[in-house]
ChimeraX commands (.cxc) that place a marker at each C-alpha (Angstrom):
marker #1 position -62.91,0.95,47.79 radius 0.5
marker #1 position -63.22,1.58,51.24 radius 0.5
marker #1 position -65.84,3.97,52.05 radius 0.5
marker #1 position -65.96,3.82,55.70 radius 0.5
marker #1 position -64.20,1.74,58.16 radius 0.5
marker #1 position -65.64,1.19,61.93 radius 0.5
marker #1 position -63.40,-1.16,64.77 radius 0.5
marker #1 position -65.22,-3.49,66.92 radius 0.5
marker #1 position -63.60,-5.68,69.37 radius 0.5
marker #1 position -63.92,-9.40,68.94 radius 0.5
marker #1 position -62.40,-12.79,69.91 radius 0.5
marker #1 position -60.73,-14.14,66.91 radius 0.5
marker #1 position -63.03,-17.45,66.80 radius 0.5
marker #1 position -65.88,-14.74,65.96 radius 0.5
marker #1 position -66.47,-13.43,62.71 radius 0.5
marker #1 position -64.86,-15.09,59.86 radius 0.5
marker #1 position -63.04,-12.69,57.47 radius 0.5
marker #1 position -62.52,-12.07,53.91 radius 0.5
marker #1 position -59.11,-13.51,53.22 radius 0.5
marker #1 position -58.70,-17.21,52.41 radius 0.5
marker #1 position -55.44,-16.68,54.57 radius 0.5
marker #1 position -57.76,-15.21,57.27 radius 0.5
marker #1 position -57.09,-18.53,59.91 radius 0.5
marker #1 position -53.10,-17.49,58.80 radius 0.5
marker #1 position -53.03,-13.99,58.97 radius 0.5
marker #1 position -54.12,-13.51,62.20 radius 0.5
marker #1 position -51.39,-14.28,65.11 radius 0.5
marker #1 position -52.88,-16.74,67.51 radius 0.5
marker #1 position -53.75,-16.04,70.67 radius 0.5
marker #1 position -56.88,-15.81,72.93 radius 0.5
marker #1 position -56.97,-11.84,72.84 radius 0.5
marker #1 position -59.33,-9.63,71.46 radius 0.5
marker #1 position -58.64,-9.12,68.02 radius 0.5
marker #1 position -60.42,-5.64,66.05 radius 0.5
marker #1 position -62.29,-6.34,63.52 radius 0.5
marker #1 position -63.00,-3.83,60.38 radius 0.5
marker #1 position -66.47,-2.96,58.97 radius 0.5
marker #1 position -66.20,-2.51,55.40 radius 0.5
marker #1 position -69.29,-0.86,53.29 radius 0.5
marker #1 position -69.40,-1.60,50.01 radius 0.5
marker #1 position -71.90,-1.44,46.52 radius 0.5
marker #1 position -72.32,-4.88,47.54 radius 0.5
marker #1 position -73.26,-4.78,51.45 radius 0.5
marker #1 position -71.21,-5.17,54.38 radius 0.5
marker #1 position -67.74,-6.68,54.74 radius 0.5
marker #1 position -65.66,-7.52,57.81 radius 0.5
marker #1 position -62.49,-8.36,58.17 radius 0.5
marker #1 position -60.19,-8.95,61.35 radius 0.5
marker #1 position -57.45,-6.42,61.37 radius 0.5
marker #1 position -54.70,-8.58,60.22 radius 0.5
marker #1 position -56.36,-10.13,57.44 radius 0.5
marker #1 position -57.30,-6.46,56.26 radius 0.5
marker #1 position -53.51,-5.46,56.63 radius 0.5
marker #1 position -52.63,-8.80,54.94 radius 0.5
marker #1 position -54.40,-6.78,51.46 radius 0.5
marker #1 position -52.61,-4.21,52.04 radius 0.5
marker #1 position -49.24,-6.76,52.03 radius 0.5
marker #1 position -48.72,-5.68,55.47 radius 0.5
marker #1 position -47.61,-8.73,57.72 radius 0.5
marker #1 position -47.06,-8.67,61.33 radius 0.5
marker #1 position -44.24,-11.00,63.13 radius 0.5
marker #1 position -44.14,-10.40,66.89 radius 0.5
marker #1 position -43.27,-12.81,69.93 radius 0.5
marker #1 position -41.31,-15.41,70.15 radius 0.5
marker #1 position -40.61,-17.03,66.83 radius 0.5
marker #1 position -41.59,-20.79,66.73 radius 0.5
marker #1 position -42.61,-23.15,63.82 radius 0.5
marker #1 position -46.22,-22.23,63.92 radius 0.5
marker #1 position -45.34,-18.78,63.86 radius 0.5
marker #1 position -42.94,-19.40,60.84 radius 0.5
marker #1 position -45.40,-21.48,58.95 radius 0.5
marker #1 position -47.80,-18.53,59.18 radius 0.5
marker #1 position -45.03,-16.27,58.30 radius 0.5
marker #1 position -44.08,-18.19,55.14 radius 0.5
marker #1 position -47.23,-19.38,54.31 radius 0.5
marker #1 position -48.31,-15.06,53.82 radius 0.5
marker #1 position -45.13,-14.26,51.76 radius 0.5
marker #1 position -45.74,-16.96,49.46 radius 0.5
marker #1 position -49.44,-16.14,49.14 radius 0.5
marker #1 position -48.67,-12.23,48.44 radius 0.5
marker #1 position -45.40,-13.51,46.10 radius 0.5
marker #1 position -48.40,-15.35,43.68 radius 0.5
marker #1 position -50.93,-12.11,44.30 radius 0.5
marker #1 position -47.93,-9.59,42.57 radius 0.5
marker #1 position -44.35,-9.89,42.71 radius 0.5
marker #1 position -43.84,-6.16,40.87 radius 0.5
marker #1 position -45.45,-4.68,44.45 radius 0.5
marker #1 position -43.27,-4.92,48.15 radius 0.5
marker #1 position -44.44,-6.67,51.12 radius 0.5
marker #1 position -44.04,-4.68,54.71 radius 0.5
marker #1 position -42.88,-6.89,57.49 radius 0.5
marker #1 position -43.42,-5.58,61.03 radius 0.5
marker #1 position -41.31,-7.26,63.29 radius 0.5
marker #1 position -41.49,-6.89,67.09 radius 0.5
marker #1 position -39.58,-9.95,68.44 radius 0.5
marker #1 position -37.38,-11.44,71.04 radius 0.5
marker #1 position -36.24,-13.93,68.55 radius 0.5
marker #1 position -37.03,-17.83,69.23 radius 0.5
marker #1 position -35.92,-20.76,67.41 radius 0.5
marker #1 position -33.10,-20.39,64.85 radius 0.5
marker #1 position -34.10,-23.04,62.60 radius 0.5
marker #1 position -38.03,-21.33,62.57 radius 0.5
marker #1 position -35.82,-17.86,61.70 radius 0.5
marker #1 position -33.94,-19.04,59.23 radius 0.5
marker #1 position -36.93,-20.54,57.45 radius 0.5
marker #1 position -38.63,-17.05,56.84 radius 0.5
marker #1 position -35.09,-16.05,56.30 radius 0.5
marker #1 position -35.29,-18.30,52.89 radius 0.5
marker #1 position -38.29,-17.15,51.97 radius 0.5
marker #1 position -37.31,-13.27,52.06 radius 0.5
marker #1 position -36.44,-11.27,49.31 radius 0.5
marker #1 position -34.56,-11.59,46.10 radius 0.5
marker #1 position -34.20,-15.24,47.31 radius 0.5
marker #1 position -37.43,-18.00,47.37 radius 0.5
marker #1 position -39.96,-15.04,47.47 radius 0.5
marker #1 position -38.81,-12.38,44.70 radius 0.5
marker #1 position -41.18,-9.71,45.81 radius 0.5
marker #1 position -39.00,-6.82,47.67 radius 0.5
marker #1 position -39.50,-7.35,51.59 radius 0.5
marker #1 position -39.59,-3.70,53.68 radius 0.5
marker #1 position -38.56,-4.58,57.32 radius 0.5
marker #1 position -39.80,-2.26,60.24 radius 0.5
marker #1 position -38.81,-3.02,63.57 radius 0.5
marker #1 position -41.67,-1.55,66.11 radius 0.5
marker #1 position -41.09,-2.39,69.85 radius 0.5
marker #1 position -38.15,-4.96,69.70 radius 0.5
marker #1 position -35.96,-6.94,67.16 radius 0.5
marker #1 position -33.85,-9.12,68.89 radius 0.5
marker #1 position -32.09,-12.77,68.21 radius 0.5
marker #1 position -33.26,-14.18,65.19 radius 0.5
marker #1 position -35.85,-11.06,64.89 radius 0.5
marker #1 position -32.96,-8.68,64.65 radius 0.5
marker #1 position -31.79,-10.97,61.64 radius 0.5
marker #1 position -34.92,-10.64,59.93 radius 0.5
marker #1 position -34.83,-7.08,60.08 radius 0.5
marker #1 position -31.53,-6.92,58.59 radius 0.5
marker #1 position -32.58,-9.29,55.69 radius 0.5
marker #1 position -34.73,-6.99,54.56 radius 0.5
marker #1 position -34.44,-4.83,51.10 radius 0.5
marker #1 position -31.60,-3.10,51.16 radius 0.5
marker #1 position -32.61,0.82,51.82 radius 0.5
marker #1 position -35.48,-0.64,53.17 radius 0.5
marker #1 position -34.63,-1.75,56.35 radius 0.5
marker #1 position -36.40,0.38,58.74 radius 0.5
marker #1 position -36.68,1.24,63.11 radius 0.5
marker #1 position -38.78,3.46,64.95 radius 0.5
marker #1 position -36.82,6.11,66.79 radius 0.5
marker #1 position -37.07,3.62,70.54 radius 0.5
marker #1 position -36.69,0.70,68.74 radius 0.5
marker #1 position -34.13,-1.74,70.94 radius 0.5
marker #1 position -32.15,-3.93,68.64 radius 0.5
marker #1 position -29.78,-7.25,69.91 radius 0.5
marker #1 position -27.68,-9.24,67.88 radius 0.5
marker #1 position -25.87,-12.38,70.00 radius 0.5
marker #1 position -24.79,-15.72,69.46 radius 0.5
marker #1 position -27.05,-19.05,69.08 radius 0.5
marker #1 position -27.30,-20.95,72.74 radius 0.5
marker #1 position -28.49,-24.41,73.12 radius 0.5
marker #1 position -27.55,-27.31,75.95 radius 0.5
marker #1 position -27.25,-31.08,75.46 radius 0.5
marker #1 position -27.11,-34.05,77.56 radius 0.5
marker #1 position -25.78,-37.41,77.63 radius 0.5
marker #1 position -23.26,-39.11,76.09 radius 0.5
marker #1 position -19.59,-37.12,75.69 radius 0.5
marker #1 position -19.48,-38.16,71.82 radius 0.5
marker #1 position -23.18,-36.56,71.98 radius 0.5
marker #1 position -22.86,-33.63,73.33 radius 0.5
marker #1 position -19.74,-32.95,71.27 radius 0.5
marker #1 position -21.93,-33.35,67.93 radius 0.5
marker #1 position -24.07,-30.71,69.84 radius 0.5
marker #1 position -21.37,-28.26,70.12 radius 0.5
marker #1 position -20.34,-28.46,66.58 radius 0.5
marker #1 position -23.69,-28.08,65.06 radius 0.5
marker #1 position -24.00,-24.87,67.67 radius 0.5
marker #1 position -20.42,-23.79,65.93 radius 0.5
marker #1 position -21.86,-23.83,62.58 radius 0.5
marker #1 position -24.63,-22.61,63.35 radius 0.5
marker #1 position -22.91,-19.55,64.74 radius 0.5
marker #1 position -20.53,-18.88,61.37 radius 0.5
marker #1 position -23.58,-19.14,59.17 radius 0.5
marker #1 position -25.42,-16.39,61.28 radius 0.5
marker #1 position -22.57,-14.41,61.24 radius 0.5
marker #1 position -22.23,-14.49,57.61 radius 0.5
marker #1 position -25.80,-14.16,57.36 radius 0.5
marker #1 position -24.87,-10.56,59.18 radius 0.5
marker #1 position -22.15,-9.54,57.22 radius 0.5
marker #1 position -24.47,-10.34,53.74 radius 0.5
marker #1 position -26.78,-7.56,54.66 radius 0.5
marker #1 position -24.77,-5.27,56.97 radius 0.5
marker #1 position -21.69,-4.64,55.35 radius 0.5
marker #1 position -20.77,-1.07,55.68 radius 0.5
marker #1 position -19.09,0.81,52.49 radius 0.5
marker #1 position -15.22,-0.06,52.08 radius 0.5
marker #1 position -15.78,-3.00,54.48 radius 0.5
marker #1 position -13.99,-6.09,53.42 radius 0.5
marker #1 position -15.38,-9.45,53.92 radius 0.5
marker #1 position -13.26,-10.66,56.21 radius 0.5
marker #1 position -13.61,-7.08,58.64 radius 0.5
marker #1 position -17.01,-7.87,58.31 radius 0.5
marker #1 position -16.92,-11.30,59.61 radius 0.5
marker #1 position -14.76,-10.25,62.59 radius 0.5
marker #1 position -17.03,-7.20,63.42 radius 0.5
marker #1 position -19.91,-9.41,63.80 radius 0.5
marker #1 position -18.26,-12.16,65.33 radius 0.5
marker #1 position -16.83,-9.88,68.02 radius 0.5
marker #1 position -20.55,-8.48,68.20 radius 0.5
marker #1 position -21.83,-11.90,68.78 radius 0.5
marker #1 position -19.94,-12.61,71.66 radius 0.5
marker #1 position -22.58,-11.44,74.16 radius 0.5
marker #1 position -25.95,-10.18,74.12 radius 0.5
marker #1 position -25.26,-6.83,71.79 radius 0.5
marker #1 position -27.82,-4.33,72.73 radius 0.5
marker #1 position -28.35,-1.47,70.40 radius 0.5
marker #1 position -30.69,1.56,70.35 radius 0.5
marker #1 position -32.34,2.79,66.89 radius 0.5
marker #1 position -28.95,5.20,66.25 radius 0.5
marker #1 position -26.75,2.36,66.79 radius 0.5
marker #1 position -28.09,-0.09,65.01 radius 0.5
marker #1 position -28.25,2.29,61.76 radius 0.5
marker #1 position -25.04,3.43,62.30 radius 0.5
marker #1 position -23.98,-0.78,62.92 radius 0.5
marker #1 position -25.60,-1.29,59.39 radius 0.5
marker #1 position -28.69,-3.31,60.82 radius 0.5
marker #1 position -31.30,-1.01,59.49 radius 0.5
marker #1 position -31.21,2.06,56.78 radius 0.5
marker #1 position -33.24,4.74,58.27 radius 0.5
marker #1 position -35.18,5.68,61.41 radius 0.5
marker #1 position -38.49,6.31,60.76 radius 0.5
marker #1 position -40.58,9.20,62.72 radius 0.5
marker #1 position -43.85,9.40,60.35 radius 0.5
marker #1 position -45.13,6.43,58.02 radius 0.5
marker #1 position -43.36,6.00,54.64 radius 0.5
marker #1 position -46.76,6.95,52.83 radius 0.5
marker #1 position -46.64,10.51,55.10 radius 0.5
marker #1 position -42.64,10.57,54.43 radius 0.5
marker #1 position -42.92,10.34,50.44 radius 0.5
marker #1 position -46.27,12.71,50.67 radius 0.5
marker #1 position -44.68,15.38,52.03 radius 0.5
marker #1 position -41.43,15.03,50.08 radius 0.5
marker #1 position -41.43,17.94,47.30 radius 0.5
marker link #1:1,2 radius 0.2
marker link #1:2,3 radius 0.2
marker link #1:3,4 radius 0.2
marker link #1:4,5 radius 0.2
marker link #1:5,6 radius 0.2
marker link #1:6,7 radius 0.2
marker link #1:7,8 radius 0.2
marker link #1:8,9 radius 0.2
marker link #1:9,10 radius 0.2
marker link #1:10,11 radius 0.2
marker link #1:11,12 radius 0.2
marker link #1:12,13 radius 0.2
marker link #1:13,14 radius 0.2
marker link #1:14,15 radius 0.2
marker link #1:15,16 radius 0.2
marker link #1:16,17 radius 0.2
marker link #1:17,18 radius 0.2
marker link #1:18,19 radius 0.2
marker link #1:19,20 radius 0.2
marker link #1:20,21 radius 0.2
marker link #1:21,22 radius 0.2
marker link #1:22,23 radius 0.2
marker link #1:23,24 radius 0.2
marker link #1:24,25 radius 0.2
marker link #1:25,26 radius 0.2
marker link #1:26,27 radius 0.2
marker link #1:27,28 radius 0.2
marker link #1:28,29 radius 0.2
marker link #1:29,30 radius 0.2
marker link #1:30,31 radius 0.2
marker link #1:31,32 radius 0.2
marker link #1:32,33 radius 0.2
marker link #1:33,34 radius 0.2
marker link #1:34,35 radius 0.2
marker link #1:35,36 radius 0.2
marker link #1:36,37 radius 0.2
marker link #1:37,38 radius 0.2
marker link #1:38,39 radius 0.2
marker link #1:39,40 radius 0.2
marker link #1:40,41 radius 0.2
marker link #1:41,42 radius 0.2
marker link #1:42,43 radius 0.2
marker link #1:43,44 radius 0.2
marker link #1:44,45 radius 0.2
marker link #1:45,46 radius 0.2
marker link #1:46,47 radius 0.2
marker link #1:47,48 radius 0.2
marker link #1:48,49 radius 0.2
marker link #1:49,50 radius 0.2
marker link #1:50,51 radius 0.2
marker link #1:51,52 radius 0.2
marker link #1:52,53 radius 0.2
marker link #1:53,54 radius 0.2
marker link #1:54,55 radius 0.2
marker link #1:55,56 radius 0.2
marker link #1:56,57 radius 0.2
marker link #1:57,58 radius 0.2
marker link #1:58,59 radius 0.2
marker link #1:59,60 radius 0.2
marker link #1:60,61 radius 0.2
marker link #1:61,62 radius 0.2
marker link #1:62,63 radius 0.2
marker link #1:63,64 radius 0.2
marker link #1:64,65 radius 0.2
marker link #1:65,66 radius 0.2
marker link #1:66,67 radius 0.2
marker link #1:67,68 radius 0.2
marker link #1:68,69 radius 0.2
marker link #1:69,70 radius 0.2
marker link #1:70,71 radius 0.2
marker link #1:71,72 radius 0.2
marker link #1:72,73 radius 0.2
marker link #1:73,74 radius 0.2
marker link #1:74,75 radius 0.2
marker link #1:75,76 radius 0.2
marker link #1:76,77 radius 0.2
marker link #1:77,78 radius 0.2
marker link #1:78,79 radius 0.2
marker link #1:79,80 radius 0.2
marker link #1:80,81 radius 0.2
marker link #1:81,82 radius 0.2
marker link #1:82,83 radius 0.2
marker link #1:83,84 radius 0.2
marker link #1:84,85 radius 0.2
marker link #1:85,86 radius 0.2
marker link #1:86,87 radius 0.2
marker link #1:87,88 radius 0.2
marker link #1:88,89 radius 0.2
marker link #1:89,90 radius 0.2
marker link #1:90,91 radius 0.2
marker link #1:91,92 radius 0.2
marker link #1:92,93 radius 0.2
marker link #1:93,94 radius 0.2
marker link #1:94,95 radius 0.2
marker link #1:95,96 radius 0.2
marker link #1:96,97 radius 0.2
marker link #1:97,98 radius 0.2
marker link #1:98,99 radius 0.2
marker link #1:99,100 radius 0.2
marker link #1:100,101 radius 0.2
marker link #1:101,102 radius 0.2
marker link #1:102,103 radius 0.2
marker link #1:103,104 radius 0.2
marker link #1:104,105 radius 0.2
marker link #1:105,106 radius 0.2
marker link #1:106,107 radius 0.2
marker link #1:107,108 radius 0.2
marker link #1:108,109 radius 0.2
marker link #1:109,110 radius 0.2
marker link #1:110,111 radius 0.2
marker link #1:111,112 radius 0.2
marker link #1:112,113 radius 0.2
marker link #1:113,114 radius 0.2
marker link #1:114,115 radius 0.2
marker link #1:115,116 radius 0.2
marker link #1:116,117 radius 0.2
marker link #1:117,118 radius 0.2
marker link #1:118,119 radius 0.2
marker link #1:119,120 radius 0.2
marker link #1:120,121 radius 0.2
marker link #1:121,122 radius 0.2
marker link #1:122,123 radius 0.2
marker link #1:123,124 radius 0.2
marker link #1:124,125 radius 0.2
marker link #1:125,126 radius 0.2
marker link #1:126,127 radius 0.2
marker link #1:127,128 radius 0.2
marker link #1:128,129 radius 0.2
marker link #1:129,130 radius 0.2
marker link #1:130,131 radius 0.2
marker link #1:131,132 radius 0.2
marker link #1:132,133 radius 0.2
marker link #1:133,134 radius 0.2
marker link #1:134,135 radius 0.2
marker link #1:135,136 radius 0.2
marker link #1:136,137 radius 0.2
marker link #1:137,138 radius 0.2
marker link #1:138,139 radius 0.2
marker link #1:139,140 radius 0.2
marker link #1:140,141 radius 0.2
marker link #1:141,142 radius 0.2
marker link #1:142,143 radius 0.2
marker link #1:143,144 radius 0.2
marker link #1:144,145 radius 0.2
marker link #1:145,146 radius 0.2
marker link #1:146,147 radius 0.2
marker link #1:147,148 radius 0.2
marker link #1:148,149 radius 0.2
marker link #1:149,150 radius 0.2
marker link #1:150,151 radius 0.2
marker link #1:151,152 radius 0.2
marker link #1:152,153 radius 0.2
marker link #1:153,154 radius 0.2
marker link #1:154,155 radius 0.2
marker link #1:155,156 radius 0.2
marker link #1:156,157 radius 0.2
marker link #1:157,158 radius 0.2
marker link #1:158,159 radius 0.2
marker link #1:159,160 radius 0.2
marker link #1:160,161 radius 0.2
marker link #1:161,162 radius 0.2
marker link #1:162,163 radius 0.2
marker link #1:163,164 radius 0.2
marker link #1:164,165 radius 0.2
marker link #1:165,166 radius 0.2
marker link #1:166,167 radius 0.2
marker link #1:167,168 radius 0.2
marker link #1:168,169 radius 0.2
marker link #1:169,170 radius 0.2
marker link #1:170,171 radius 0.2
marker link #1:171,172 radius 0.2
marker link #1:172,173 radius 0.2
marker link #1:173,174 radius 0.2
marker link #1:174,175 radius 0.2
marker link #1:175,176 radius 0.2
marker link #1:176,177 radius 0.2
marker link #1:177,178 radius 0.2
marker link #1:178,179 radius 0.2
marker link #1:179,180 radius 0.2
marker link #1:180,181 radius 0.2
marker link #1:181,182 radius 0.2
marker link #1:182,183 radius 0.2
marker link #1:183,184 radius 0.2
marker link #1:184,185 radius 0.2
marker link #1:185,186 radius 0.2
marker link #1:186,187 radius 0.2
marker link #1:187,188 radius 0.2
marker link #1:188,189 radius 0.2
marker link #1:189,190 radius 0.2
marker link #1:190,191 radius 0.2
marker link #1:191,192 radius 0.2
marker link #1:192,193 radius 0.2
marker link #1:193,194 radius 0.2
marker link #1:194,195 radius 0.2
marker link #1:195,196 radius 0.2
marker link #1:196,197 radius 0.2
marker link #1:197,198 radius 0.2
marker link #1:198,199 radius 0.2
marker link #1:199,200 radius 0.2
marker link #1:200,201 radius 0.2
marker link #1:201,202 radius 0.2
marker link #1:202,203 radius 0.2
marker link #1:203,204 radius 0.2
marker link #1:204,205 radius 0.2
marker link #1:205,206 radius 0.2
marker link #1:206,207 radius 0.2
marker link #1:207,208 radius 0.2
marker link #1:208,209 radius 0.2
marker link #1:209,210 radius 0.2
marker link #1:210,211 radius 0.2
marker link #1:211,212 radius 0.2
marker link #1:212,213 radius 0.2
marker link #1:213,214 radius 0.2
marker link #1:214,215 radius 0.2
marker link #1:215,216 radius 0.2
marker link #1:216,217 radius 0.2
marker link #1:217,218 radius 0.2
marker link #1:218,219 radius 0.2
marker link #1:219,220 radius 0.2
marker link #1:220,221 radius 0.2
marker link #1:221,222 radius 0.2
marker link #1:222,223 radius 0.2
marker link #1:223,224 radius 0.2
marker link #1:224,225 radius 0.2
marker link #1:225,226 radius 0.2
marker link #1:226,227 radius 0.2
marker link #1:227,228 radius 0.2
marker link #1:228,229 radius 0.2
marker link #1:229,230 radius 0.2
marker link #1:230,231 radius 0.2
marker link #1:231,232 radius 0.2
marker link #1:232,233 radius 0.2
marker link #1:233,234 radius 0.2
marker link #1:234,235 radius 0.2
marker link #1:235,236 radius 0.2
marker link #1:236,237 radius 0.2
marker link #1:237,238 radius 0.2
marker link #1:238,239 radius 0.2
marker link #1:239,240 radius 0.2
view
């Protein structure tokens, strides 16, 4: 239990923490990351900040999204999918997207799919690109925004060079990549009475060109469920 919690600030190469996934858990960088004091019967514990949310089967996605970011990513949901698959995993995503390949390998690995642990989605900050596909992906009902939350949905870009057979391979791999994000879309953000195919075309219109949308509009776009203004824990407390 924790009995009392103090926050120091310290660089990451510092104290080592509890978790086995501690290296993992925390995103890399040269910052200062806060670490937790934890007293216990048995002593003193610390634990950076992310490897402490990591227990709580919080994990935290934000800036661009690259391989090492989504072997870290991956590497968490499958260690919390072994810890308990009856409890959900919260995914905090504040992200201008990245690679599409890097996205769409958490992608695989979210819920009711690789990982069968239910995946809550938050977007804090930003969810754009491949971030704002993420949050989508997550449990349906549980796909969550903070009221100034920006959301952006657009089509894959990429350039090529060389030969014209080349670059035409390119172009078609860009093209598929593009109908298998927009079906990715219409999955998880089909609204009621929506057909497949008005899906497909709402998206693919959407995708056109960088789609900005604020929290409202991306609820109302079927992107995320609900807007949050307090935590869930403080929502369902004060629920009668």
């Amino acid at each position: 239990m924790l009995r009392f919690a103090t926050f120091h600030l310290q660089r990451h190469l510092g104290r080592r923490a509890f978790h086995p996934l501690s290296a993992y858990a925390v995103p890399q960088g040269n910052g200062l990351v806060p670490i937790v004091i934890e007293q216990t019967g048995r002593g003193e514990r610390s634990y950076d900040i992310f490897s402490r949310l990591l227990r709580e089967r919080v994990i935290m996605l934000y800036g661009s999204i690259r391989d090492t970011d989504s072997t870290l990513t991956v590497a968490q949901l499958l260690f919390l999918e072994a810890e308990d698959t009856s409890k959900p995993i919260h995914l905090y995503i504040n992200s201008p997207g990245g690679s599409v390949t890097a996205g769409l390998a958490i992608y695989d690995t979210n819920p009711r799919k690789y990982v069968s642990s239910p995946i809550h989605t938050y977007c804090i900050g930003q969810a754009a690109s491949m971030g704002s596909l993420l949050l989508a992906a997550g449990e349906k009902g549980k796909r969550h925004c903070l009221p100034n939350a920006s959301i952006m949905i657009h089509q894959p870009s990429g350039g090529a060079s060389g030969q014209a057979s080349d670059i035409a391979i390119h172009a078609k791999e860009i093209l598929r990549i593009r109908e298998a994000l927009t079906g990715i879309y219409q999955k998880h953000c089909a609204k009621g009475g929506e057909s497949k195919e008005d899906g497909l075309r709402r998206f693919g219109e959407a995708l056109e060109r960088d789609y900005f949308m604020t929290a409202q509009e991306a609820l109302d776009f079927g992107i995320v469920d609900a807007i949050l203004e307090r935590s869930p824990k403080t929502t369902e407390t004060a629920s009668p």
